[in-house]
N, C-alpha and C positions, 0 to 999 in steps of 0.2 A: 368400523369407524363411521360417527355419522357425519350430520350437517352442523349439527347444534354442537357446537362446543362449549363446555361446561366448566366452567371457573376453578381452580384449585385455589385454596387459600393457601396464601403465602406461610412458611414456618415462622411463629414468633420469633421474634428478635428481640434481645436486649441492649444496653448500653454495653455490655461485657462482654455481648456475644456479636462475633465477628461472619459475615456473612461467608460463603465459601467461594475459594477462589475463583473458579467457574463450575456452575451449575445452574440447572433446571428451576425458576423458583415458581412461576407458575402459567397459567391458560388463561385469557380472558377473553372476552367478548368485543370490547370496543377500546380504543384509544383514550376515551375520560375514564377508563376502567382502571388502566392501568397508571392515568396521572393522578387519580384521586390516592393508588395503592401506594405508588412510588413519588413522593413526593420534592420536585426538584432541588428544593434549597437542602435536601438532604443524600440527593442520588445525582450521579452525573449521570443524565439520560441517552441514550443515543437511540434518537427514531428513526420509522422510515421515511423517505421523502415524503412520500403520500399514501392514501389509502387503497387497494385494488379498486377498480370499476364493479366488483363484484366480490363486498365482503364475506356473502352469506359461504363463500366456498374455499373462505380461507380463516383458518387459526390464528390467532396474536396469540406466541409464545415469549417470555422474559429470560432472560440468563442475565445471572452480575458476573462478574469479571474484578478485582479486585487490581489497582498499577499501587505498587510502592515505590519508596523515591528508590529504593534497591534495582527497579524494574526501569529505572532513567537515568539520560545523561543531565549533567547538570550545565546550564547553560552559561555564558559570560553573566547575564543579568540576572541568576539565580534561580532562573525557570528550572523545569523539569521537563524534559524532553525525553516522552515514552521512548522504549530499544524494540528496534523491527521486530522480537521473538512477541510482545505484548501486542503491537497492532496486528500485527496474526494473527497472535486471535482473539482479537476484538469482528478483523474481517468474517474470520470461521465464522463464530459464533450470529456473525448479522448475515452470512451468506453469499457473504463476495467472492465473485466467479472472477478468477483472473483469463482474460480471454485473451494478451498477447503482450510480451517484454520483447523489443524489437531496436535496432541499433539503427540509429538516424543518423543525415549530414551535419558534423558539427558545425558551431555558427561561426566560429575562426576558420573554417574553410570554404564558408559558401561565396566569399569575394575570390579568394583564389582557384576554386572551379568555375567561376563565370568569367574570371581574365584568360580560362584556358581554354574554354567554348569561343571566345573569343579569338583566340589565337588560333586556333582548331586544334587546340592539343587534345579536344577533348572533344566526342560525340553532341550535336543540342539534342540531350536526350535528358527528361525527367527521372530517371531508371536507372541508372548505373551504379555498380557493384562499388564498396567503397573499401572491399580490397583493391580493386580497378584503377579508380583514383589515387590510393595512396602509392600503389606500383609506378602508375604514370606520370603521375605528378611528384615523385617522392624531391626533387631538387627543387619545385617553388614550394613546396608544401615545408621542409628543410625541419626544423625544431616543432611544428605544429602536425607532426606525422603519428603522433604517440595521443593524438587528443581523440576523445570519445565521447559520444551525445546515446543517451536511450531516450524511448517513448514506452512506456509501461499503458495498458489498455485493461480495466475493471469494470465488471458487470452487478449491478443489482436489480434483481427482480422484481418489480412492481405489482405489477397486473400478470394475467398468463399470456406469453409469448412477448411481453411488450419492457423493456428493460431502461433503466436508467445507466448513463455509459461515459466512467470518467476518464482523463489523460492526466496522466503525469511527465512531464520531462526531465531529465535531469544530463548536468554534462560533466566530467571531465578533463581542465583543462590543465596541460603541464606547466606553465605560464605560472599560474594561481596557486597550484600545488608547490610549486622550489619556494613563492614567494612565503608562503604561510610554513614551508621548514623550514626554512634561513630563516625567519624571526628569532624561530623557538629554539634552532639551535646556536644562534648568540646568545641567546641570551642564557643559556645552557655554558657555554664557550667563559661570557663573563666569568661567572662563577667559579669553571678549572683554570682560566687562566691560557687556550688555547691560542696558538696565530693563527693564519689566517689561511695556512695549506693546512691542518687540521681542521677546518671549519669547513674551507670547501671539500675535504674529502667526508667530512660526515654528512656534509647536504645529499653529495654523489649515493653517497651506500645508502640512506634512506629513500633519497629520488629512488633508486635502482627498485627496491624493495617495493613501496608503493607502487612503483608501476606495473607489478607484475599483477597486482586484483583490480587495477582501475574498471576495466570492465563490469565487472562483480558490485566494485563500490557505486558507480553510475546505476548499472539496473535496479538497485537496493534502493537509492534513493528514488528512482522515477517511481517505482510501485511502491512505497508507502505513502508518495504525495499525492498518485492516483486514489487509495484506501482515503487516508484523509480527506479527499474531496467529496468522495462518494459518500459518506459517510456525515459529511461537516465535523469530522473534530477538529481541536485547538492543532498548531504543529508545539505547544508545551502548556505546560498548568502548574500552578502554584500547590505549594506543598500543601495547602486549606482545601483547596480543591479536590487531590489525589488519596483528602481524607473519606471522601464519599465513594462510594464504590461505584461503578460502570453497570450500570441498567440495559441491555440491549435489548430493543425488540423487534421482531421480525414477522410479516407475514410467511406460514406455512401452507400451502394448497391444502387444502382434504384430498385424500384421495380412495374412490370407492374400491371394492375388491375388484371390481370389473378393470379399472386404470393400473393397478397393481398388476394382476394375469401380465394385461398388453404391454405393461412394462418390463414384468419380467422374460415375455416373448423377444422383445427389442432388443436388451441386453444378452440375454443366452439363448435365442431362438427353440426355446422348449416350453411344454407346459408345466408348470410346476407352481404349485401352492408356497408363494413367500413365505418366511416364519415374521417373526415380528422383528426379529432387529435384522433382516435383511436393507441390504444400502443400496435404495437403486438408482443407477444414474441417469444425470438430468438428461433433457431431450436436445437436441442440439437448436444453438440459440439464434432468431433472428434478429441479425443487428441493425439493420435497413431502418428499422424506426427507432434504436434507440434514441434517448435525447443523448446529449453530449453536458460534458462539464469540464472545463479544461485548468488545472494548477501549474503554472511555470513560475511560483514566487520563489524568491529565495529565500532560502533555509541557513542554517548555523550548523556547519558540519561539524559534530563532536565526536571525536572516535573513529572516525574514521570511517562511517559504516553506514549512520543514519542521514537520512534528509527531509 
């Protein structure tokens, strides 16, 4: 491998001829290389932040990625809202390191932990367990006991050792959730003609049901809104839009045979001559200077899954 990386021309393309879902389309040299190649009003691009401190030792590689509206939910206003298997790997493909999905104070309990700090029902402690709190507090906390907050934490790598570092949030609350199934199940209800202990008993059994992956659905959303950030894409796109294909590019390190050895020392503690499609794993990452990027917008849950 050397220093100089050397351009592969992209495969001709037709009008007829559709690019492939994900793959490899080519190497280049600089950033006007590949805007001159891929032309925006024709690609939906996704770049890096910015360029290494030190291009000469790293590759610009392209992958397209192909979203159909099959690959989205569709929104109340007709958007296209990609499905978390597609921003997956849009991340793959651009290199995003997920470095931490972690379960936070929701914000319907942060007034009722500090009236209990107050009372002393509770420790003044930054730090406590929010099994802890839901145990000790479970009678003021009463119907907001089932509510849940993530914080999803993504890595993209810039420079070497030096990372770009987004947040996502996302919450859970039981509140918002009965509100948005009693809608849909009146208006489901209109239609058979149900009263009104049929209505509440079908809120019940679907409340019920939803609550058992609220967990699941929160995490899902905080780390796609992380991906997103780190990333800049849209959270939807118009059907004109998802007619162009997903152009990713990414800086890749070079790396000489000598960083290769000491890597594969690192991973298996032995000497041993990598072959070529050996995968070696990253170094572990300093966070301490990443920047930060932080998404708490709201989103239009569709499906129950995406955010």
């Amino acid at each position: 491998m050397t220093n100089e990386p050397t351009q592969l021309a992209p495969a001709p393309q037709t009008q007829q001829t559709q690019p492939p879902s994900v793959g490899l389309v080519a190497q280049f040299r600089s950033i006007s290389e590949v805007l001159a190649t891929f032309p925006s009003e024709k690609l939906t691009l996704v770049l890096p932040l910015r360029s290494p401190r030190t291009p000469e030792n790293y590759e610009l590689w392209v992958t397209t990625l192909r979203i159909t509206p099959a690959d989205c939910a569709r929104l109340p206003t007709g958007a296209l809202m990609p499905l978390k298997h597609k921003l997956y790997e849009l991340a793959r493909e651009a290199g995003v390191i997920v470095k931490s999905v972690e379960q936070i104070l929701p914000s319907t309990w942060r007034n009722i932990v500090e009236l209990a700090k107050e009372l002393r029902l509770l420790p003044n402690s930054q730090h406590l367990s929010l099994d802890w709190i839901r145990s000790e507090l479970a009678g003021l906390l009463h119907h907001r006991r089932n509510d849940v907050a993530v914080r999803a934490t993504v890595l993209l790598e810039v420079a070497p050792g030096e990372f770009v570092q987004a947040i996502g949030t996302a919450e859970w609350i039981e509140e918002d959730e009965r509100a948005v199934l009693e809608r849909a199940v009146r208006r489901k209800a209109a239609e058979k003609g149900w009263d009104e202990d049929q209505i509440q008993s079908e809120i019940f059994n679907q409340l019920v049901d939803v609550r058992r992956f609220r967990l699941r659905l929160a995490e899902t959303k905080a780390l796609l809104r992380s991906i997103r950030a780190v990333l800049s894409l849209k959270t939807s796109y118009s059907e004109a839009e998802l007619q162009k294909p997903f152009v990713i590019v990414s800086w890749r390190r070079i790396l000489s045979d000598e960083d290769l050895q000491e890597r594969w020392r690192v991973v298996f503690g032995e000497e041993r001559e990598p072959t070529p499609h050996t995968i070696i794993a990253e170094e572990d990452i300093p966070t301490e200077e990443a920047g930060i990027i932080v998404d708490e917008g709201e989103i239009v849950d569709e499906g129950g899954e995406e955010g």
